[in-house]
N, CA, C and O of each residue as an XYZ file, in Angstrom:
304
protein
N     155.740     84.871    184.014
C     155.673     85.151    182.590
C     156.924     84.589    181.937
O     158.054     84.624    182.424
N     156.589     84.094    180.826
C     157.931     83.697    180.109
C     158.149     84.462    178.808
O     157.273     85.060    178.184
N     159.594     84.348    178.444
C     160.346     84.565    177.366
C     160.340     83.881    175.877
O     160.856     82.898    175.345
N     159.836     84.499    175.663
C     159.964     83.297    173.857
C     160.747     83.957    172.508
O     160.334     84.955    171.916
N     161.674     83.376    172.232
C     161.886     83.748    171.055
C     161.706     83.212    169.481
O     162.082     82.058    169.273
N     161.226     83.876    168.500
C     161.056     83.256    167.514
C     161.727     83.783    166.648
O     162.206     84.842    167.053
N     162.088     83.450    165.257
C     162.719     83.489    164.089
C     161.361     83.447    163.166
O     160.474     82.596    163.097
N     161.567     84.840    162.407
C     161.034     84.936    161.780
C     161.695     85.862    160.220
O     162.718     86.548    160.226
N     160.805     85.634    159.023
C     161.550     86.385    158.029
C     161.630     88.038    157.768
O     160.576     88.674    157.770
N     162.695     88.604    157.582
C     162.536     89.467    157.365
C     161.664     90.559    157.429
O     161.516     91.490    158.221
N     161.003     90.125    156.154
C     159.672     90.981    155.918
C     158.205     90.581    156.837
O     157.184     91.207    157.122
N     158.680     89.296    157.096
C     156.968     89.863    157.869
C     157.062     90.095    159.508
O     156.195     90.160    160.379
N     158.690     90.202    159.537
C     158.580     91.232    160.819
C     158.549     92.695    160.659
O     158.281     93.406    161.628
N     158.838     93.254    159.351
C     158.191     94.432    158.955
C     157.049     94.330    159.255
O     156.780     94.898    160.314
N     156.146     93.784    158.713
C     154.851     93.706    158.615
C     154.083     93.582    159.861
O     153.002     94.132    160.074
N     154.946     92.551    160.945
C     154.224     92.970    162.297
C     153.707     93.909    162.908
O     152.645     94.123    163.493
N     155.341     94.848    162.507
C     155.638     95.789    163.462
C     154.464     97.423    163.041
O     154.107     98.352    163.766
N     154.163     97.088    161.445
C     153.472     97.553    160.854
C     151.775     97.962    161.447
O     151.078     98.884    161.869
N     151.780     96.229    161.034
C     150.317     96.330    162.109
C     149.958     96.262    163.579
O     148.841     96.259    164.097
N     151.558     96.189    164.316
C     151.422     96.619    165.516
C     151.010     98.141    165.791
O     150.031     98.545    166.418
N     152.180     98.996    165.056
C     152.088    100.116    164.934
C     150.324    100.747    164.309
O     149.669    101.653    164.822
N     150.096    100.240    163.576
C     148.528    100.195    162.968
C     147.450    100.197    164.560
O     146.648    101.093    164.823
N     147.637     99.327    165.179
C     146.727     99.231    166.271
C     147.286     99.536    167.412
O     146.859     98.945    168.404
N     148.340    100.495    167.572
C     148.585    101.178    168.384
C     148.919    100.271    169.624
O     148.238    100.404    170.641
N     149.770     99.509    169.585
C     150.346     98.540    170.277
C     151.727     98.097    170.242
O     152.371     98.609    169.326
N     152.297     97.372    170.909
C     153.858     96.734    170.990
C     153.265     95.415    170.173
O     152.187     94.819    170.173
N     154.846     95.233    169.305
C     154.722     93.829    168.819
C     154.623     92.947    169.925
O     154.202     91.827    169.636
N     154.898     93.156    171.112
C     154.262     91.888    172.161
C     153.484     92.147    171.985
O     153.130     91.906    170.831
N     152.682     92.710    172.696
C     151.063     92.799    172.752
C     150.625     92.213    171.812
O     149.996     91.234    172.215
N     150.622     92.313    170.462
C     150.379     91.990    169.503
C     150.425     90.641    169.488
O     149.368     90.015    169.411
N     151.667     89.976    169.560
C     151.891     88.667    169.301
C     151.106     87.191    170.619
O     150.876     85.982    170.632
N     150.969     88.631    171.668
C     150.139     87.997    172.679
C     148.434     88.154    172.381
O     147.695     87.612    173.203
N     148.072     88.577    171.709
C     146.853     89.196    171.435
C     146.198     87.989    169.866
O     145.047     87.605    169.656
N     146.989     87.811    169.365
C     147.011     86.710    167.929
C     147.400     85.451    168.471
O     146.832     84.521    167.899
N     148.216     85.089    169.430
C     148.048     83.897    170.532
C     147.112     83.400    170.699
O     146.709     82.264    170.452
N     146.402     84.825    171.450
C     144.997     84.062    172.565
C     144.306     83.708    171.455
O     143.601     82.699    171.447
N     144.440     84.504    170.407
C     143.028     84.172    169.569
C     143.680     82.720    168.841
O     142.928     82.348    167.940
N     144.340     82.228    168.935
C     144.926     80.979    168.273
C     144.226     80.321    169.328
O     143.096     79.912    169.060
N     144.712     80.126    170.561
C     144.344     79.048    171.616
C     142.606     79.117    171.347
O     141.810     78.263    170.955
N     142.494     80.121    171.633
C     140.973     80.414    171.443
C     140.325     79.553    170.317
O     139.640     78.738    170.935
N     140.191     79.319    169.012
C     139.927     79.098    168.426
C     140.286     77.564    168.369
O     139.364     76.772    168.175
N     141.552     77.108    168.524
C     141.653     75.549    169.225
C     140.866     75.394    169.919
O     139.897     74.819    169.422
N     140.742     75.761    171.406
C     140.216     75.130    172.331
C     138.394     74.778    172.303
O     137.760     74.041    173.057
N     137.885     75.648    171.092
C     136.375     75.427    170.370
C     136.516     74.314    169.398
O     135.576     73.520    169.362
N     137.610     74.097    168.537
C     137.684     72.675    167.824
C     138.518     71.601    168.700
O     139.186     70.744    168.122
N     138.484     71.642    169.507
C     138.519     70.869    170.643
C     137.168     70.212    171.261
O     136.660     69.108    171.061
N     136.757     71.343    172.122
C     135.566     70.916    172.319
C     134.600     70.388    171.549
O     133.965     69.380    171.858
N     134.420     71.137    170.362
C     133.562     70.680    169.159
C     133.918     69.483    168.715
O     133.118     68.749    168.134
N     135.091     69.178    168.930
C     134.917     67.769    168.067
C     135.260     66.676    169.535
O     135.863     65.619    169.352
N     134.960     66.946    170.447
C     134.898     66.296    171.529
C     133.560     65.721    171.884
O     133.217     64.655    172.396
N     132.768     67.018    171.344
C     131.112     66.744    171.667
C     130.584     66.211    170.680
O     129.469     65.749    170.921
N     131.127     66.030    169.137
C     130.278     65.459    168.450
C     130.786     63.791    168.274
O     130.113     62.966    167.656
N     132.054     63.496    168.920
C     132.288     62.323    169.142
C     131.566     61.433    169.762
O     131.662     60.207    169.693
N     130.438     62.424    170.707
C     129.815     61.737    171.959
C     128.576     61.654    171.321
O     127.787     60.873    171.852
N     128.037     62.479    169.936
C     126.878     62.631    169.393
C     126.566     61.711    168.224
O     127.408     60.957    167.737
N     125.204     61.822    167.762
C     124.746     61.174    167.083
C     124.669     61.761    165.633
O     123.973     62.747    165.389
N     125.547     61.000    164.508
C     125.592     62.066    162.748
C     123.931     61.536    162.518
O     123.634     62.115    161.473
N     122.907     60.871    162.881
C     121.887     60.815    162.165
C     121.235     62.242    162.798
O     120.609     63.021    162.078
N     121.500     62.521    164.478
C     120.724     63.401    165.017
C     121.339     64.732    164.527
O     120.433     65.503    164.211
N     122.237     65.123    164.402
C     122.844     66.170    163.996
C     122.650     66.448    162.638
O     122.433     67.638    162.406
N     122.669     65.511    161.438
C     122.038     65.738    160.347
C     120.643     66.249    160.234
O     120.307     67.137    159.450
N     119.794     65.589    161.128
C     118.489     66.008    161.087
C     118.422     67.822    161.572
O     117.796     68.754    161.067
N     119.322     67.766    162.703
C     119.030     69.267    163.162
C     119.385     70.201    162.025
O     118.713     71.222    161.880
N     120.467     69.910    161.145
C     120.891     70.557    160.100
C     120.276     70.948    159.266
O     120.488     71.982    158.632
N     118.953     69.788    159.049
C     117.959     69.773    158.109
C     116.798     70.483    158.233
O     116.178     71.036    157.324
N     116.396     70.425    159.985
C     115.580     71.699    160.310
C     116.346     73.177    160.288
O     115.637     74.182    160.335
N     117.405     73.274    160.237
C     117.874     74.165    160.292
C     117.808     75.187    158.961
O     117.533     76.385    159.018
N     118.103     74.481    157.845
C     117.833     74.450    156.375
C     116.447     75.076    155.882
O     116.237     75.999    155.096
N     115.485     74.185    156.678
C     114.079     74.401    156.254
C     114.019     75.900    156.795
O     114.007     76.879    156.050
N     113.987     75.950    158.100
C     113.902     77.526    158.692
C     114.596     78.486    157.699
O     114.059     79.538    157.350
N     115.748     78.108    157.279
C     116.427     79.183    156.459
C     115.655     79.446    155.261
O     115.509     80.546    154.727
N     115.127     78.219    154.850
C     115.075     78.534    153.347
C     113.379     79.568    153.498
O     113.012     80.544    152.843
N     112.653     78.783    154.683
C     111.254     79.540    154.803
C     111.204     80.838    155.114
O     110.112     81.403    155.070
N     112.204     81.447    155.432
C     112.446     82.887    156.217
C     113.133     83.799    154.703
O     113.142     85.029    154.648
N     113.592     83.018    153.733
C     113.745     83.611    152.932
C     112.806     83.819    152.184
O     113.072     84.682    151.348
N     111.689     83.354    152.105
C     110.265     83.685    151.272
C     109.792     84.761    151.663
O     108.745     85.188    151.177
């Protein structure tokens, strides 16, 4: 495990500690917990734009377009 330190302002290390305290947690935890969900959320626009590099915008438009129709027919 490693050590990290960051610099941060004032107040929104109030505010961490706030909503650490809020969810009943340590500001680590916390700051490890808003991490994962960072990587997390990279590593899907990663992939995502990995796979549509390999894809086709006419075929993917079209799916969009069935996609559309279903929506709009399900709303009737």
């Amino acid at each position: 495990m490693s050590t990290l330190t960051i610099r941060l302002p004032d107040d929104k290390h109030v505010r961490l500690r706030r909503l650490a305290k809020h969810r009943e947690m340590s500001v680590n935890k916390l700051m490890e917990e808003l991490a994962t969900i960072s990587l997390s959320e990279f590593d899907a626009e990663t992939r995502f734009r990995t796979l549509a590099s390999r894809g086709s915008a006419k075929k993917g438009l079209a799916i969009l377009d069935r996609l559309d129709a279903e929506f709009a027919k399900n709303l009737r």
